[in-house]
C-alpha positions as CSV (number, residue, x, y, z in Angstrom):
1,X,-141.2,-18.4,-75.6
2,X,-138.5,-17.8,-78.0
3,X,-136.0,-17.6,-75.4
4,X,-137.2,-21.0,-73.8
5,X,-137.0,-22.4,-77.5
6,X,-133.1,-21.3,-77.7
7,X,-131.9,-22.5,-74.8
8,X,-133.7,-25.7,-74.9
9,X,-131.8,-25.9,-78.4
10,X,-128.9,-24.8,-76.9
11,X,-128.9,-27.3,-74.1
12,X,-129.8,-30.4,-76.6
13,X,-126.9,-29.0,-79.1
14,X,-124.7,-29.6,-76.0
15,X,-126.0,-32.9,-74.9
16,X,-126.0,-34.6,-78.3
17,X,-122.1,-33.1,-78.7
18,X,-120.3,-34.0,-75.7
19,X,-122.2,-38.0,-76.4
20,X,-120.6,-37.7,-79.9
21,X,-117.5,-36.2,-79.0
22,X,-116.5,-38.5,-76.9
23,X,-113.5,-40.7,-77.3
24,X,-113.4,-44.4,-78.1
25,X,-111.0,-46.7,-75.9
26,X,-108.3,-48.0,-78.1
27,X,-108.5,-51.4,-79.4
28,X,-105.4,-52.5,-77.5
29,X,-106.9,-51.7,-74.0
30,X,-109.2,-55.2,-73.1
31,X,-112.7,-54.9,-72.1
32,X,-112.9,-55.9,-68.5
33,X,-115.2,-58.3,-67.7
34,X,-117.2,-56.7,-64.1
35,X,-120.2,-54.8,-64.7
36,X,-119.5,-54.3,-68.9
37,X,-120.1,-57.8,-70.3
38,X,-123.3,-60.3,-70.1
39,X,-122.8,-64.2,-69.4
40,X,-125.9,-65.3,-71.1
41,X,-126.7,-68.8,-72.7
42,X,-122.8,-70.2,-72.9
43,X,-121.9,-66.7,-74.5
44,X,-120.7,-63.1,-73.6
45,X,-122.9,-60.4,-74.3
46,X,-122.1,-56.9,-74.9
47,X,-124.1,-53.4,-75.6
48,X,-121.8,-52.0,-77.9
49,X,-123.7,-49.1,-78.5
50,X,-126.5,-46.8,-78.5
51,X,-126.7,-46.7,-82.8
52,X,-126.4,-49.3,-85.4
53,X,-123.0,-49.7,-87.1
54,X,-121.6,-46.8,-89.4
55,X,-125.5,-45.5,-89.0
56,X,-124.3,-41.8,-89.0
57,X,-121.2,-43.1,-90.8
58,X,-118.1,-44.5,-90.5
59,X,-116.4,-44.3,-86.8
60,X,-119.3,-43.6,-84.8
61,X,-119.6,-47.2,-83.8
62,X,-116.9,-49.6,-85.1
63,X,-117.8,-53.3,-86.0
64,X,-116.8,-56.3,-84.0
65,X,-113.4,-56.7,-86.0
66,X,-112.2,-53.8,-84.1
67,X,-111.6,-55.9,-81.4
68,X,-111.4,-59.1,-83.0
69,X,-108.4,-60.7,-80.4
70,X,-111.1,-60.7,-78.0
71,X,-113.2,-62.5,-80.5
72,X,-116.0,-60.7,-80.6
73,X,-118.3,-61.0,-83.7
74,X,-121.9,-60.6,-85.2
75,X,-124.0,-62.9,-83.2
76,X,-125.6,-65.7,-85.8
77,X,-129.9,-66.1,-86.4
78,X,-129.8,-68.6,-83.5
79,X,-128.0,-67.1,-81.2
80,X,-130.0,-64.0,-81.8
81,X,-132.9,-65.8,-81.3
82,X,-131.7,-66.8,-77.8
83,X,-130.5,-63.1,-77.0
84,X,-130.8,-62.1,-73.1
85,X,-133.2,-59.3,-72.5
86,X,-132.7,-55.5,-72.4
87,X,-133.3,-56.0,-68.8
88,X,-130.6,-58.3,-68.0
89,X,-128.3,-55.0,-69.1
90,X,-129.7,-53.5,-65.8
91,X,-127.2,-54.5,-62.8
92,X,-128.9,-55.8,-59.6
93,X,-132.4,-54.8,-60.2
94,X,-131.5,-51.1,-60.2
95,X,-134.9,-49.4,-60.4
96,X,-135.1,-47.9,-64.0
97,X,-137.7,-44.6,-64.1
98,X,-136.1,-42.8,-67.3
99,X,-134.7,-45.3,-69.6
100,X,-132.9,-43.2,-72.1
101,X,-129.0,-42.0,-71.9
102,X,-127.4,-43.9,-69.0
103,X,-123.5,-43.9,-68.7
104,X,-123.4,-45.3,-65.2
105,X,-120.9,-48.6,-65.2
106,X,-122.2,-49.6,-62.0
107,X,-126.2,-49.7,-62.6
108,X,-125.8,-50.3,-66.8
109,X,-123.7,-53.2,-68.5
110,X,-122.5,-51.5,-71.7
111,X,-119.0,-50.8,-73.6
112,X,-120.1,-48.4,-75.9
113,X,-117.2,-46.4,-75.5
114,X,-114.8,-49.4,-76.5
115,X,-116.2,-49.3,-79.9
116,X,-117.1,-45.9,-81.0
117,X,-117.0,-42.1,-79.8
118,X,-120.2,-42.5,-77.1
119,X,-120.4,-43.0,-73.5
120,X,-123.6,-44.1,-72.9
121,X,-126.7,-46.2,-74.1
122,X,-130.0,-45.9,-74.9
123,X,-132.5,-48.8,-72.7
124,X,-135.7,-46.8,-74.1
125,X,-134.6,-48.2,-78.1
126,X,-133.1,-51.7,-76.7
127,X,-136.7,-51.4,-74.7
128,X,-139.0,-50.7,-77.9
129,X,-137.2,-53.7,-79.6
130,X,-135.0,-51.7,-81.3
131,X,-132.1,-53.9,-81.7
132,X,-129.6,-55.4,-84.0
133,X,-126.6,-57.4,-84.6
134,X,-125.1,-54.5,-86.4
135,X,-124.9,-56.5,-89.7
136,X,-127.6,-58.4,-90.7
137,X,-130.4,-58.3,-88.1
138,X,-132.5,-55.2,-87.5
139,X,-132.1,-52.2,-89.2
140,X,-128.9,-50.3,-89.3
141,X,-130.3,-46.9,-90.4
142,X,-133.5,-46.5,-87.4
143,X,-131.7,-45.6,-84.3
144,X,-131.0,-49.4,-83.2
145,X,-129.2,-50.4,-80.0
146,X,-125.7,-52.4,-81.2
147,X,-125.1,-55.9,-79.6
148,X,-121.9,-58.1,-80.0
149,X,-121.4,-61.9,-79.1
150,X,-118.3,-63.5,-78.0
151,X,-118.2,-67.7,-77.0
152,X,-117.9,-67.2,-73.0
153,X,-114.2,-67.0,-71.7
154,X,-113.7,-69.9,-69.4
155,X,-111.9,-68.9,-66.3
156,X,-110.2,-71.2,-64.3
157,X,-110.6,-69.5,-60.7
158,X,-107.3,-69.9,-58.9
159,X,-107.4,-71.6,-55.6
160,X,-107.1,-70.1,-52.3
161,X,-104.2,-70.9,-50.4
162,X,-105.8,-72.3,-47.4
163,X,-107.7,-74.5,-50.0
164,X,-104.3,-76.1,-51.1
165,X,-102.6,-76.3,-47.2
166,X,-106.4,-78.2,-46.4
167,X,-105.7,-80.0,-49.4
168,X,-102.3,-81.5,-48.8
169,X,-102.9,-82.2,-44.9
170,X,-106.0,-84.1,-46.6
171,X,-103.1,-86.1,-48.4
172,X,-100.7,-86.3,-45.7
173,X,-103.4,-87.7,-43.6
174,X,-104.1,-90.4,-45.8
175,X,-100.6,-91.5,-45.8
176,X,-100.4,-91.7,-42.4
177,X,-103.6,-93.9,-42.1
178,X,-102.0,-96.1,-45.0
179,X,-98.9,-96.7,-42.7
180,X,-100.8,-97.1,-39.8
181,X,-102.9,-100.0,-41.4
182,X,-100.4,-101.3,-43.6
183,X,-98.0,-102.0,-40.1
């Protein structure tokens, strides 16, 4: 028993290190948008992390000023109101059985490693409710899951080319027609 004791210790001492030892992305290298952020209500969404702000002091998650050019921010009592759901973190329906320390990009939208030292989040607390702004919504000292807002970047998508060759033999054709009629 006392060796089962140890090693689970042991095992959970390694766990909980290599999530805070990890290293945050530098401010200077951009979020990217696929599978990380959340389009939700006119706003981008993003998990920033698996703890409140400075909850187990400074550096473990950084607030939204960190990366400020990108202009993320606190999200306001209105638009927190209208926050999406823990769910809508989940990419493509992925079936979720354990909901506690996912790091996969490709099944989880999060970023927690571009504002402080962890790699992961934590879809059991976000689950239970356990959310905040990481300023002045929900608690910042109970284990809450850390969500930033941004307005939504507008993209203009660039057009194909065979969009803009249809699109000028749709013009010369009209000026063809035009001579035709106008002779």
């Amino acid at each position: 028993m006392k060796k089962m004791i140890t090693a689970l210790t042991l095992t959970a001492g390694l766990l909980l290190g290599t999530q805070a030892n990890a290293v945050i992305i530098d401010a200077s290298t951009v979020i990217p948008d696929e599978n990380i952020l959340l389009n939700f209500n006119g706003l981008d969404w993003v998990y920033a992390g698996p703890i409140a702000t400075e909850e187990w002091g400074p550096g473990n998650i950084e607030a939204p000023e960190y990366r400020a050019d990108e202009g993320w921010r606190y999200a306001t009592q209105t638009e927190w109101d209208l926050r999406p759901d823990w769910t809508d973190f989940i990419i493509g329906g992925a079936a979720v059985d354990a909901v506690a320390g996912f790091s996969d990009h490709s099944v989880y939208r999060f970023a927690s490693e571009y504002w402080g030292n962890f790699n992961h989040i934590d879809l059991s607390d976000a689950a239970e409710g356990r959310l905040t702004n990481g300023y002045d919504i929900g608690s910042l000292f109970e284990v809450y899951e850390t969500w930033y807002v941004r307005d939504a970047r507008i993209t203009t998508p660039v057009p194909e080319s065979s969009t803009i060759i249809l699109f000028g033999l749709g013009l010369l054709g009209l000026v063809f027609t035009r001579r035709k009629h106008s002779k």
